[in-house]
C-alpha positions in Angstrom: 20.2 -26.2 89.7 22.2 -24.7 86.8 25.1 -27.6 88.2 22.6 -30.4 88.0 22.1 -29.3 84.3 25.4 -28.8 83.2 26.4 -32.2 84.5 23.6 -33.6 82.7 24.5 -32.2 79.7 28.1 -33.3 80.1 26.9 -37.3 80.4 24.5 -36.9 77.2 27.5 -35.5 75.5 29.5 -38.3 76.6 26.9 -40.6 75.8 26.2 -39.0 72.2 30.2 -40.0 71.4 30.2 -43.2 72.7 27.0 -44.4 70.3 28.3 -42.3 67.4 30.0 -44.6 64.7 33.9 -44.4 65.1 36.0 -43.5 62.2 36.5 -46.1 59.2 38.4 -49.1 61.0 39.8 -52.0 59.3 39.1 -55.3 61.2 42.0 -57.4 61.1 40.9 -60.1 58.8 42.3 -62.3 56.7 42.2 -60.7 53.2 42.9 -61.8 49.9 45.5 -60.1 47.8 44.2 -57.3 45.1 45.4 -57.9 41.1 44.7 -55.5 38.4 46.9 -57.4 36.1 45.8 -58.3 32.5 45.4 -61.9 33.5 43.6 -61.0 37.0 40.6 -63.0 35.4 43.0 -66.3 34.4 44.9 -66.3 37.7 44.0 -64.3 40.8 43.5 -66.5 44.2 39.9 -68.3 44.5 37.9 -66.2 46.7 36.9 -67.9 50.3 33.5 -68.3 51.6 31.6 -65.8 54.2 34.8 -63.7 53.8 35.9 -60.1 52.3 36.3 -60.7 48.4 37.9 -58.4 46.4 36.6 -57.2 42.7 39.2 -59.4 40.9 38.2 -62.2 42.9 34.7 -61.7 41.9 35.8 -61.5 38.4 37.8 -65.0 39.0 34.9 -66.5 40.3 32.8 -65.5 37.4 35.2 -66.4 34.6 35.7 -69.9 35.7 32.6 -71.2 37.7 29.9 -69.0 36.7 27.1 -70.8 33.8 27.9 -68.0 31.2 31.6 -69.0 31.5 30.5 -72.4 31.0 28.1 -71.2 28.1 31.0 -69.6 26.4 33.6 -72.0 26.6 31.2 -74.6 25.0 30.2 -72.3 22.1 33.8 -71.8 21.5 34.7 -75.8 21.6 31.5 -76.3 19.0 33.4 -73.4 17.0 36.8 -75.5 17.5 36.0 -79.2 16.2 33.9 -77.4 13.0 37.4 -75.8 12.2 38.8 -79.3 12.9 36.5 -81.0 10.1 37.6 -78.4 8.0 40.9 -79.0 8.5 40.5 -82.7 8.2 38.1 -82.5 4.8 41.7 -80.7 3.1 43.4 -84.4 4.2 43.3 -87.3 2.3 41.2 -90.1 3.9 41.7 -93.8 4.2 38.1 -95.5 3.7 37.5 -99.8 4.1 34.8 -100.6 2.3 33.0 -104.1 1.6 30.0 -106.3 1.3 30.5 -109.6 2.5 27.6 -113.0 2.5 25.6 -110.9 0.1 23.2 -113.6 -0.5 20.8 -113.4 -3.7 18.3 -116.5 -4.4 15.5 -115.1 -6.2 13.9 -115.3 -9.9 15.3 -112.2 -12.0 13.7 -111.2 -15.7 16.0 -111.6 -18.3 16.1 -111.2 -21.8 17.7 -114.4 -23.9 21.0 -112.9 -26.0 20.1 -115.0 -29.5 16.3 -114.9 -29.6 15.4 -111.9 -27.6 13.0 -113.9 -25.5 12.2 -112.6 -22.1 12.4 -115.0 -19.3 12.3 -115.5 -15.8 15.6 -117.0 -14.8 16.9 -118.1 -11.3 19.6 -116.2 -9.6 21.5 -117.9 -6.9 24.4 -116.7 -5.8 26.7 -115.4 -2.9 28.7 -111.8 -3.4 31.9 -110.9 -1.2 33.4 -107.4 -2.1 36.4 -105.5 0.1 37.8 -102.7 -1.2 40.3 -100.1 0.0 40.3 -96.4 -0.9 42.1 -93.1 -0.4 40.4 -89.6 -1.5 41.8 -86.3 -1.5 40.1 -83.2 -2.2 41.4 -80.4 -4.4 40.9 -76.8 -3.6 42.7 -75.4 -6.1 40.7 -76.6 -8.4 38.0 -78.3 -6.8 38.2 -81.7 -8.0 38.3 -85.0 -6.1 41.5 -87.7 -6.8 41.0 -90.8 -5.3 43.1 -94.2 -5.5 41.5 -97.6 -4.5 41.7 -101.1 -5.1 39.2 -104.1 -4.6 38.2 -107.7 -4.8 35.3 -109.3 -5.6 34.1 -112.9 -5.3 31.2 -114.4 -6.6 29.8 -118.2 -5.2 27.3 -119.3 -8.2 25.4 -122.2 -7.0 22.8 -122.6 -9.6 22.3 -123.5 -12.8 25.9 -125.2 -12.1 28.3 -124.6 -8.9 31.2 -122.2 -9.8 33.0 -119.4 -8.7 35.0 -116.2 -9.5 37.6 -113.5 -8.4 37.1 -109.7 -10.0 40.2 -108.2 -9.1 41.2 -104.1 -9.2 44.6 -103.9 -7.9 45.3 -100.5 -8.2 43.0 -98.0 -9.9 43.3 -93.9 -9.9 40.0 -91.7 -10.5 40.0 -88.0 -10.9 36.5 -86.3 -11.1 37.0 -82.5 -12.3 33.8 -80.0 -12.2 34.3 -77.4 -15.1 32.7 -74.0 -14.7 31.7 -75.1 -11.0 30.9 -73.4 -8.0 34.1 -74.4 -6.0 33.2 -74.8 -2.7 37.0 -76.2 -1.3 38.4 -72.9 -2.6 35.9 -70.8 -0.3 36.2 -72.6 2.1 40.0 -72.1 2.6 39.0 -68.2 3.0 36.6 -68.6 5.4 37.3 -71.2 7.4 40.5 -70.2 9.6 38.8 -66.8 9.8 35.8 -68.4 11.3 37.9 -69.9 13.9 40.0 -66.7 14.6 36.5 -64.8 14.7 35.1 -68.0 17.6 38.7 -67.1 19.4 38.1 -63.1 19.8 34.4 -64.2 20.7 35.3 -66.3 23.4 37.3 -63.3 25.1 35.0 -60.7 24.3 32.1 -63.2 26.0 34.7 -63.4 28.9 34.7 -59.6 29.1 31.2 -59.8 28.7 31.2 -61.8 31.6 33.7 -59.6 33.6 31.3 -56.8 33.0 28.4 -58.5 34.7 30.3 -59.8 37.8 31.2 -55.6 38.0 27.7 -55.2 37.8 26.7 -57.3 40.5 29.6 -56.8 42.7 29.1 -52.8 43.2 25.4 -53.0 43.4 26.0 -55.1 46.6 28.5 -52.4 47.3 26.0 -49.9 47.1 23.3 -51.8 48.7 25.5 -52.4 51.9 26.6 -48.9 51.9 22.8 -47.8 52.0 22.6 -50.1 55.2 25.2 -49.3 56.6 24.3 -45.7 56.2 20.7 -46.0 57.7 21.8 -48.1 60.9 24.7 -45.6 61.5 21.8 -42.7 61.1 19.3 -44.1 63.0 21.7 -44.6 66.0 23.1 -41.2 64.8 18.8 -39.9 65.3 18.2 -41.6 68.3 21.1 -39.7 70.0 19.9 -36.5 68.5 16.2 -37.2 70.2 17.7 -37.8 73.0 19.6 -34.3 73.5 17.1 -32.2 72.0 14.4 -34.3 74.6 16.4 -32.7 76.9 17.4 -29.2 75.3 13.6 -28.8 74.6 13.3 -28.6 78.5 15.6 -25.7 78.1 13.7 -24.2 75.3 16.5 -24.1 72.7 14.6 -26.4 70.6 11.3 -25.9 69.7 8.4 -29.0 69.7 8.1 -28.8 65.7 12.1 -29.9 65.9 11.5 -32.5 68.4 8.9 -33.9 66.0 11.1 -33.6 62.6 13.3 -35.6 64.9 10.9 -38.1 65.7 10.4 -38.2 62.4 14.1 -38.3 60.7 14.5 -41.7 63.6 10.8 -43.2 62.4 12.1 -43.2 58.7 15.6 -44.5 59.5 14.1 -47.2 61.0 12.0 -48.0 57.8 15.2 -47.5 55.6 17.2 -50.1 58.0 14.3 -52.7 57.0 14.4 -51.5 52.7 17.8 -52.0 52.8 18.5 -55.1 54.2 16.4 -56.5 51.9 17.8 -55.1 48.9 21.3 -55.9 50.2 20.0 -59.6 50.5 18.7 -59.5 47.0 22.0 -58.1 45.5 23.5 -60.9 47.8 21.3 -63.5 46.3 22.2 -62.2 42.6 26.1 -62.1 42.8 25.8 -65.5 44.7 23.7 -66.8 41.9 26.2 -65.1 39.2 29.4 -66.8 40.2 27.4 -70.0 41.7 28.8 -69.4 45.0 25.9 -71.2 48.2 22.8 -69.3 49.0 24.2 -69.3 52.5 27.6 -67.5 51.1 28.1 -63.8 53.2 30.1 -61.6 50.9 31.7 -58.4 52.1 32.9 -56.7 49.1 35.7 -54.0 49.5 35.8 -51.0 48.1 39.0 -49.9 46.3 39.6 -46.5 46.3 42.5 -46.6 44.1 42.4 -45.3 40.5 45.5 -46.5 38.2 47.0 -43.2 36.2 45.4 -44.8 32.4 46.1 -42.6 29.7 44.3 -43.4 26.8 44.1 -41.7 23.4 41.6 -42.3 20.5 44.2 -43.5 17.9 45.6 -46.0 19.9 42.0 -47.4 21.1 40.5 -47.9 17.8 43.7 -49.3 16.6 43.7 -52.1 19.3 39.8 -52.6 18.6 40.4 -52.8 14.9 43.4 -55.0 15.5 41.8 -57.5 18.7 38.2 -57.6 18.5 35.5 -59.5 16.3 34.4 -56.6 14.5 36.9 -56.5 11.7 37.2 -59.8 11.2 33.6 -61.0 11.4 33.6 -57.9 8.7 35.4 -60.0 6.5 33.7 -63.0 6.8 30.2 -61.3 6.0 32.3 -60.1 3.0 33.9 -63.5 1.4 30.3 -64.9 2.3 28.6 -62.5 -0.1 31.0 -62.2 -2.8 30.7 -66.8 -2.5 27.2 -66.4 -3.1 28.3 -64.0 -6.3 30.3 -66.8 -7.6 28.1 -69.7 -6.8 24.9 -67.9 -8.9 27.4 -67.1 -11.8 28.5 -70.9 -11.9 24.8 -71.9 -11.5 23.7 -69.3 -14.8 25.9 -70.9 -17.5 26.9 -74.4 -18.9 28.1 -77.0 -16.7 30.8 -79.7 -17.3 32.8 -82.3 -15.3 35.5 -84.5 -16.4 35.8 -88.4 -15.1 38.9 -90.1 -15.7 39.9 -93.4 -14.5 42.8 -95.4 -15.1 43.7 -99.0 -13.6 44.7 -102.6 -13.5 42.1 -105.3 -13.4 41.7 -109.0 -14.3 39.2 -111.6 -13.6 39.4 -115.7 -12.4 38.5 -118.8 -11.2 40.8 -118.5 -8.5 42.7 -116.3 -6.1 46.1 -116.4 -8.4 44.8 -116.4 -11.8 42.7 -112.9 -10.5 45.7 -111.4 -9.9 47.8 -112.9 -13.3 48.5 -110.9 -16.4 46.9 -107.8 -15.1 44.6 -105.9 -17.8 44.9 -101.7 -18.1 41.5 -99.8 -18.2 41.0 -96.2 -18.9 38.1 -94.7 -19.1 37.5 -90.9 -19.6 34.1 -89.1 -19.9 33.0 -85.5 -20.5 29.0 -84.4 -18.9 27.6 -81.6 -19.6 25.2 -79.0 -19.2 24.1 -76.2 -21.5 21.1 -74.1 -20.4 19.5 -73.1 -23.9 16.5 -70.8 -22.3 15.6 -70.4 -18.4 13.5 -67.1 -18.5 16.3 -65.0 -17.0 16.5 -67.2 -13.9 20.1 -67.3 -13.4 20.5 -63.9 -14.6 17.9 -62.9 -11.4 20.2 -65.0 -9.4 23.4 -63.3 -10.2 21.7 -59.9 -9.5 20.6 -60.9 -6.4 23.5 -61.5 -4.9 25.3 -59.0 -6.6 22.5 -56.5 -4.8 22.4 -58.5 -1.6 26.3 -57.8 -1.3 26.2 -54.1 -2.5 23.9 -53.7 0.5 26.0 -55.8 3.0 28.9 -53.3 1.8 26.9 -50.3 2.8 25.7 -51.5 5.8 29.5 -52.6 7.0 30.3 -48.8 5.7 27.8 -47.4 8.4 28.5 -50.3 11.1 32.1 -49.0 10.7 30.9 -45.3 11.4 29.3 -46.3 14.3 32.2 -48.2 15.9 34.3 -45.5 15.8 31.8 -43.3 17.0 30.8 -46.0 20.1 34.6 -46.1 20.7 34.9 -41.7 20.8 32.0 -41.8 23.2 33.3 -44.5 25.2 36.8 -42.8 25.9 34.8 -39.4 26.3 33.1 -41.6 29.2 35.7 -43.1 30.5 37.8 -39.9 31.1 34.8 -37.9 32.3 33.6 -40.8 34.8 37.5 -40.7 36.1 36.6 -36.4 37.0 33.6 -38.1 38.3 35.2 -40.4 40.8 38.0 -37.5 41.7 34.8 -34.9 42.4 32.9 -37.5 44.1 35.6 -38.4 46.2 35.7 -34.9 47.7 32.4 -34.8 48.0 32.5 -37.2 50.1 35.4 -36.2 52.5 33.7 -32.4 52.8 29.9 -33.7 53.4 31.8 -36.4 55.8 33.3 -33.3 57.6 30.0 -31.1 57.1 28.1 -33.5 58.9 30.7 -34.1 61.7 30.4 -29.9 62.9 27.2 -29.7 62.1 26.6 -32.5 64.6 28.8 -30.6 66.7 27.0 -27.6 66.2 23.6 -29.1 66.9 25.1 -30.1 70.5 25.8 -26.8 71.5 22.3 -25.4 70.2 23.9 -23.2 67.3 21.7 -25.1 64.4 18.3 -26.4 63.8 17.3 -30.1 63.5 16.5 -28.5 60.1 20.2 -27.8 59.1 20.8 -31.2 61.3 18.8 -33.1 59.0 19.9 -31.3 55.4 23.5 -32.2 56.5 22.7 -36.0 56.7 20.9 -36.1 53.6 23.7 -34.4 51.9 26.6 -37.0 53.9 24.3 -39.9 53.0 23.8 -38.8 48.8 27.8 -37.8 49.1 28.9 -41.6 49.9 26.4 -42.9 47.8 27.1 -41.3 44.9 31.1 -41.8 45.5 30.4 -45.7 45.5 28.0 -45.2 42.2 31.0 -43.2 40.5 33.4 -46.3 41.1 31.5 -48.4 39.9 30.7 -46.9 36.6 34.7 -46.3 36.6 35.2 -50.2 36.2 32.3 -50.3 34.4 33.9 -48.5 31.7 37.7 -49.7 32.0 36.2 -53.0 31.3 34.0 -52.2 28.4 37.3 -50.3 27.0 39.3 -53.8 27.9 35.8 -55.9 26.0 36.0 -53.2 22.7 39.7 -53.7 22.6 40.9 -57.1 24.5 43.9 -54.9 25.5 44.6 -54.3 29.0 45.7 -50.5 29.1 47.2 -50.9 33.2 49.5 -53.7 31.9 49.5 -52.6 28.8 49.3 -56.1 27.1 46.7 -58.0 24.8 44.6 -60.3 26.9 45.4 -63.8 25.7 44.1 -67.0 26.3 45.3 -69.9 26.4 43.1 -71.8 24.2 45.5 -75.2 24.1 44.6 -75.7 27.3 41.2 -74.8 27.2 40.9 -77.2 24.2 42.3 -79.8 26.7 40.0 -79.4 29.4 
């Protein structure tokens, strides 16, 4: 009898190892290569479908394919051709103008030159005009120089046919505002640093991106862990039933074991069905993310690597200061404010603008004589305005701003506070989450090995299912918690790489290159 038993024992041990999950194997597949690089979201190889894909290649797929990236790179192109007509207003430009077969047969009232008489008088007559002009814009001093020349024909076909050339060879206008808002000269400020400001934008949105795809990736990380976890511990359970089944025959475990058994197998079988689901779910969303087919099977690895960063808090907020938006965009919300400060101040006083114009001009019967003995003209003007009592209007205005841009400068004073403080915390969270991943890592290698004796141990009667079961829970938290810590690891790196657009492995700026991106 005591033979029949031990050789029963014997196969459900042997059985027991042969349904128990072997050690971590890697299937020979064909994987794609890891970067870490400071251009592994410009250039890593595309990731392949229903295959392993790496964490770079995730962040590929969501910084070229993914709508956001899309959304991004439009904003920035919107950002780009405004700079362009910036650039081009500063040019001179070459306008054709003209009004040709204006025809005009209608009764006009007129008043006679010797008696005074008004009189209805017919007006028939045919109008060709072409003229040619260049004008250049002054931001120095915000006036407007333009050079043109014309021609003008006029067909009179009543009271008597004739006709006649109005020619303007060359003529040369300057219009000078005095006193005046000069809008070219603000312009030049804060125009290019618009367009550096829609440059940094576009990588931080990229980073942005890079941080969403991290997002996604690990929570199907996790979410495959958790069923990986429950199948492996409800095959794991089963097992266990199966010995204790027969050690309860025995009487080394009692029938409240047998039933917390029962029980630990009933709820893995629940947690099988919870987490498939959520594993499809995170599927769904990270397929959705980088627009990769519904039908797409990701694996997602799990790098256990963690690059030796050093980091200091000098050298961060230098590089953030240096490479992000905040400075800048600073800057712009400055030169904006202290504009609106000199446009109420030019609005408050008197206001003046000078017209000049100097030129050749001749009229006659024909094409020649139009052009003949050419006639100067010069005409200068002065307009002007002189407020003599507005209730304190423009004196209201000029406070205004003046308030308006004492506020902006206190509020800049306290954003700045903040970003250094967001920055300290940050690197305090980055470090501390590193620990994290190092603690968490051993964690999981001693409830791994906790759980392997104690299943040991529960094979040879020495421990309760009780002990059985608190050694599971602890393995299961253990490798969860490991896979949670990574993931808050790249979470950070990369808001430290979005807060500074400086890649601290590499230890480069991240660049783009926008000529090309302009070309596309």
């Amino acid at each position: 009898m005591k033979s029949d038993l031990a050789k029963r024992g014997i196969c459900l041990i042997a059985g027991l190892y042969a349904l128990l999950p072997a050690a971590a194997q890697t299937t020979p597949t064909t994987e794609l290569p890891v970067r870490r690089d400071s251009a592994a979201w410009i250039s890593p190889t595309r990731p392949q479908q229903a295959s392993h894909l790496t964490l770079d290649e995730a962040i590929y797929a969501a910084q070229t394919q993914s709508i956001a990236a899309m959304v991004a790179k439009y904003t920035f192109l919107s950002s780009y051709w405004s700079y362009r007509s910036y650039r081009a207003s500063r040019l001179p430009s070459l306008n054709l103008t003209g009004e040709v077969l204006s025809f005009d047969r209608s009764l006009r009232l007129l008043q006679d030159y010797d008696t005074g008489e008004m009189r209805y008088m017919e007006n028939y007559n045919l109008q060709n005009t072409l003229g040619l002009s260049i004008k250049q814009n002054i931001a120095l001093t915000g006036g407007t120089l333009r050079l043109y020349s014309s021609l003008n024909r006029l067909d009179q076909f009543a009271p008597k046919d004739s006709k006649s050339y109005y020619s303007q060879p060359i003529t040369l206008s300057y219009t000078q505002p005095l006193f005046a808002y000069n809008q070219f000269k603000w312009d030049k400020k804060i125009a290019p640093k618009e367009y550096e400001l829609a440059k940094r934008t576009y990588i931080e949105a990229m980073e942005d991106i890079t941080i969403q795809a991290v997002t996604y990736y690990f929570n199907l990380l996790l979410s495959k862990t958790k069923h990986t976890i429950a199948v492996k511990n409800y095959s794991n359970t089963k097992s266990l039933y199966a010995i204790a089944e027969q050690r309860l025959e025995l009487g080394s475990v009692t029938k409240d074991e047998l039933l917390q058994l029962q029980l630990r197998m009933l709820n893995d079988s629940l947690s099988i069905n919870d987490t498939a689901l959520a594993a499809r779910e995170s599927q769904m969303k990270l397929n959705s993310y980088l627009r990769f087919s519904e039908t797409t099977e990701i694996e997602p690895l799990l790098d256990d690597r963690i690059p030796p960063i050093e980091i200091d808090y000098a050298t961060v907020l230098d590089k953030a200061l240096a490479n992000s938006s905040f400075e800048i965009d600073n800057q712009i919300r400055q030169l904006n404010a202290e504009a609106a400060i000199a446009q109420a101040k030019s609005e408050r006083g008197a206001s003046a603008t000078i017209n000049a114009r100097f030129g050749l001009s001749q009229t006659g019967d024909d094409f020649r004589t139009a052009y003949s003995n050419l006639l100067d003209q010069e005409v200068v003007g002065l307009q002007f305005s002189i407020p003599i009592f507005d209730w304190g209007m423009g004196k209201g205005r000029v406070r205004m701003a003046k308030a308006k841009a004492e506020m902006l400068h206190n509020q800049i004073e306290q954003d700045q506070i903040d970003y250094r403080h967001a920055v300290y915390t940050l690197i305090e969270q980055f470090y501390n989450q590193r620990n994290q991943c190092a603690v968490a890592r051993k964690a999981r290698e001693v409830a791994d090995r906790r759980y392997a004796i104690a299943m040991e141990n529960f094979r040879r009667g020495t421990i309760s299912v009780t002990e059985m079961n608190t050694a599971q829970t602890e393995k299961d938290e253990a490798n969860q918690t490991y896979v949670s810590a990574m993931a808050a690891f790249w979470n950070y790196y990369y808001s430290l790489r979005r807060k500074t657009l400086y890649d601290f492995i590499s230890h480069t700026d991240i660049n783009v290159e926008f000529d090309k991106l302009i070309a596309e």
